[in-house]
Structure formats: C-alpha cells, structure tokens
N, C-alpha and C positions, 0 to 999 in steps of 0.2 A: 736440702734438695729432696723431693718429692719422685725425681720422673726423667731421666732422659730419653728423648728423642731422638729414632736412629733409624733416619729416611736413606738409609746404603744398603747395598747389597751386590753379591755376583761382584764378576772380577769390573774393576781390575780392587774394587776397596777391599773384597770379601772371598775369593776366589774357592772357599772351600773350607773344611775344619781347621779354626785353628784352637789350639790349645790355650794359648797366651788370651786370646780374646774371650774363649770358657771362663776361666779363671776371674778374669776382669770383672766378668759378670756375676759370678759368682760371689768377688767379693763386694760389686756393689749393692745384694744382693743382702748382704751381709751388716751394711751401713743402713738399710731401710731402702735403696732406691728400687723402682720400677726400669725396666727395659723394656720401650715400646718400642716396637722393631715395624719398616716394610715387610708385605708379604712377598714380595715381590708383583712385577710384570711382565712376568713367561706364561700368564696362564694354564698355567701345571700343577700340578700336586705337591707340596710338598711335603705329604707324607712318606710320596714314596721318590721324590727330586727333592731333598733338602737344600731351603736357599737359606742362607747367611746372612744378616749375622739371628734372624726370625724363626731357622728353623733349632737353636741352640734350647734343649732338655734344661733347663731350669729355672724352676718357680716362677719367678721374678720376672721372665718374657714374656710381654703381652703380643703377638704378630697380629697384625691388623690386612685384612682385605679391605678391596674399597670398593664401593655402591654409587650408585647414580643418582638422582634427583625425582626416582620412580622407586627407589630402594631395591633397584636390579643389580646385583651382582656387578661389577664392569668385567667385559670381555674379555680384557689383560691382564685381569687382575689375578695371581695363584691364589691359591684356596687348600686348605686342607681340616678334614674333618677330626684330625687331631692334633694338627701343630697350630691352625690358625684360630684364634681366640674370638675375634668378633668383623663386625664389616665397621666400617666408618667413610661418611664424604671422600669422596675421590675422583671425581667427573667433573672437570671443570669447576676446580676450585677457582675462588677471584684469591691471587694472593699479589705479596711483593715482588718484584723481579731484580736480577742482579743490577746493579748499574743506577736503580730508582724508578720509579714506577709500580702500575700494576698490570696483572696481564690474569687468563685464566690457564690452568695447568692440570694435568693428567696423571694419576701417579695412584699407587700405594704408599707414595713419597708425600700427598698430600693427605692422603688418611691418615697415619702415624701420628701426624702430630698437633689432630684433633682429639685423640684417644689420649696421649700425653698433657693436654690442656683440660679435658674432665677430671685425668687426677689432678691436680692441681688444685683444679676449681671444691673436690671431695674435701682435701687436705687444710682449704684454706675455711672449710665449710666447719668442718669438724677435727680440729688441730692433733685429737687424741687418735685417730685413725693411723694402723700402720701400712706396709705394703700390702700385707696379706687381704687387710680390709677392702684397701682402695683398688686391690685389683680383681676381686672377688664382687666390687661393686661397681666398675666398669663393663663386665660381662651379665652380671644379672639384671641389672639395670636397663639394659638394650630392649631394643623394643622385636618383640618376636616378626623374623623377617624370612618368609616361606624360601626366598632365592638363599639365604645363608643355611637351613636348617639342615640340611646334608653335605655341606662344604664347609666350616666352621662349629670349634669347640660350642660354642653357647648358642649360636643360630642367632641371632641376633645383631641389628644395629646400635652401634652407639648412641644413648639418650643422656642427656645431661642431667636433664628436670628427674627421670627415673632413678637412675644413680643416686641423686640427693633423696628422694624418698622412697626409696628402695623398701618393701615390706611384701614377706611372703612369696616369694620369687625365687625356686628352686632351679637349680641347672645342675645335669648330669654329662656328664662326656668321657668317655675313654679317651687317653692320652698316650700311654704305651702299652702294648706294643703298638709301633706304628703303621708297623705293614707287617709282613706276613713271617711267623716264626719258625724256627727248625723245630722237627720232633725230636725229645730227648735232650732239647739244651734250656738249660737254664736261664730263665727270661725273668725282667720284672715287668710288671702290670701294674700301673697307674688309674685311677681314675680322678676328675672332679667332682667332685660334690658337694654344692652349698647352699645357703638358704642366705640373697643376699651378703651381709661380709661375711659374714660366718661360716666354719664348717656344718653340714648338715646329718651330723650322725657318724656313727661307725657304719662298717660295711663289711658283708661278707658275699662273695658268691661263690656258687656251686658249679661245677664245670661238668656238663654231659657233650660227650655221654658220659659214664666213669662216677657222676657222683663227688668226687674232690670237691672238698670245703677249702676256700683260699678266705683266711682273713687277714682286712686290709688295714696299716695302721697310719695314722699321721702325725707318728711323734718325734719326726726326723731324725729315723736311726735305719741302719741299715738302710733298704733301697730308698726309703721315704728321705728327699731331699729338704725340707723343712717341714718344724710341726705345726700345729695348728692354724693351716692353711687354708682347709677343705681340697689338696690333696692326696690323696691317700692310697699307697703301695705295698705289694705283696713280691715276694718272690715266686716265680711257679715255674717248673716242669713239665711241659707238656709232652701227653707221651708221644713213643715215640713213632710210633707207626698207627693214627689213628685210622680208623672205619669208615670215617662219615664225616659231616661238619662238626665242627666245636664249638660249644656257643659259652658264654658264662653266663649267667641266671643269677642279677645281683638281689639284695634283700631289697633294694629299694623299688624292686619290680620290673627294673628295668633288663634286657636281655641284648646282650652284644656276641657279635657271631667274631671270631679267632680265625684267619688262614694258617693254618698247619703244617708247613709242608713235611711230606713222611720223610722217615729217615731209617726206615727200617733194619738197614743194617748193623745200627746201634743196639738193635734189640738182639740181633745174631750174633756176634760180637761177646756177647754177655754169657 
C-alpha cells in the first residue's frame, strides 16, 4: 500500500484531537504509507483552527486544499500556510455517486483523493521510491499557483506529468511553529526543505534580533519525527520578553518572521 485516502473530517467522524488516531498514523507511517487528508470546508486557517484528522504533526500527512478549473483557491476550502501541503481539483469534480451513477461534487473531499491517486501513479512509476520520496514529490512537482502561495506549505497545485519528471524544484516552508509562541517556553521549529524527493541540504538559521544560531537536523531523533525526509527540526527557546519582531534568517536565504508572545514575567521570576 502506497497511500490512504482520508476525505473525513470535524465531528461527527473526527471531532477533535484524538490520540488513538495520532498513533494510527504514525504507525502507518512507520509501514511506508502516506496520509492524504481533507483540508477541510470551513474556509479557515487551520494553522490557527486545527481540522482533523489534516491538521495531525506528522510526516506522513499530506492535507490537501482544493482549486477550481482557473486554479482559484475554492471559497470553502481551509487553507493553511503551514499545515496545508498543496491545492488539488475540487470544484465540481465529475465523480461516482452512492446508489450508481455520476454526478459533479464539491469538496476538499474530492481533492484528497487526486493527491492520493499521483502517489500511486509515482509508486507504480518508480517501484523503488518510499513515502518520504513520493511525498516530497507530490509537493515539488506542483505547478506554482499564485492563489496557493501564501495559504499552502509548497504554493502549488498538484501536477502529475511534474511529479514524474520532477528536476531541480526546490520548496521551502516552515511547518512549526504553527501560530504564535510563548516567550521563554520551549518550542520546536520545523521546516521543509527539498529539492524534488530529496532532502535539500542542512540548515541553519540565525534568530534576530539576538543572534542565536539554531541548527536544524533530519535524522529523526529528538524533535525531528523521521530522517531523511527534507524535514528538518530544531529545538528553540524564545526569549522571553522580546523587543520587536523575531524573524529567523535561514542559510538557504530564505527569512521567516515568529509571533512572540511576551511573557516577561518569566524573566522576573528568575
């Protein structure tokens, strides 16, 4: 098995964190499979409204948004710049309907499991590929789509033809934190980084203001949930009562900004 597909979400199938279904995932996770997930259709964040079972911290989840037949975003569809992986069809799909027949249908329930059918189609292409690959080559492979690029990890639509000749096609995206952290608590910091299936390098970034060097490793120990992914985590501390913005300033040039919130009592305290 390559890939399940998991058009659920919100109650009544999915209603919130559950552990039992973490786990699941984890060990499918563990067997080679992929978890293509709904992003949902609350048209929210869910970086900062976590939907179920797409907005679950590991690897293995791909969450999918879904796009129209103009490569617009759909209206309904949630979105998140660091939980949702890519867009894919979802605006009046032609699919099957319960009972026989066909009909057209609306969903992030029908993007899902177009994203689930390119791995496959990866897997069946090049038999040696594992998750890490095929999911690394679902996101680079997309075709860069302006409406995805600040609502979605990779900014991109699902390409099939890309995917299979995937070459030279970098993507960067922070993953955690996902919203905004306490000063003085102990956080990890995730990011992607690949080139194609591959991971794209080590990484380090500098945190100003302050200076702090965080480097980031991917050899799944400690925060880093598997290795040789092209994800790659650090632990970090942020202080505790900052000044101003905080941004990280990675080597690969790229620069991501941090919400902070102060806590300065932690510092008094001490």
């Amino acid at each position: 098995m390559v890939a399940t597909n998991n058009s659920y979400g919100d109650c009544p199938e999915a209603c919130g964190y559950s552990q039992a279904l973490h786990d699941a995932i984890v060990a499918q996770m563990a067997d080679g499979i992929l978890f293509v997930a709904a992003a949902g259709n609350n048209g929210s964040n869910d970086d900062t409204q976590p939907f179920y079972p797409a907005s679950y911290a590991v690897p293995n989840v791909v969450a999918v948004a879904a796009t129209d037949n103009q490569d617009r975003m759909a209206g309904f569809s949630s979105y998140g710049r660091r939980t949702v992986s890519l867009g894919a069809p979802g605006v009046n799909v032609l699919s099957t309907l319960p009972g026989g027949g066909y009909g057209s249908l609306s969903g992030t329930s029908m993007s899902s499991p177009h994203v689930a059918g390119v791995a496959a189609l990866l897997a069946s292409a090049d038999p040696a590929l594992d998750w890490r690959a095929i999911r690394n080559l679902l996101l680079a492979g997309g075709d860069h789509d302006p409406a995805l690029k600040s609502v979605t990890v990779a900014g991109r639509r699902l390409d099939a033809y890309g995917s299979l000749t995937c070459s030279n096609r970098v993507v960067f995206g922070l993953l955690r934190p996902r919203a905004s952290v306490k000063g003085g608590k102990r956080t990890t910091v995730a990011a992607l980084n690949i080139d194609c299936a591959a991971p794209a390098g080590p990484l380090t970034a500098t945190v100003q203001p302050g200076g702090q060097v965080l480097t980031f490793s991917d050899d799944g120990t400690g925060p880093d949930l598997a290795a040789d992914d092209g994800i790659y985590s650090v632990r970090w501390t942020p202080d505790a009562c900052p000044t101003g913005p905080v941004n990280l300033n990675f080597s690969n040039g790229r620069s991501v900004p941090i919400a902070v919130r102060p806590n300065c009592a932690s510092n008094a305290a001490r």
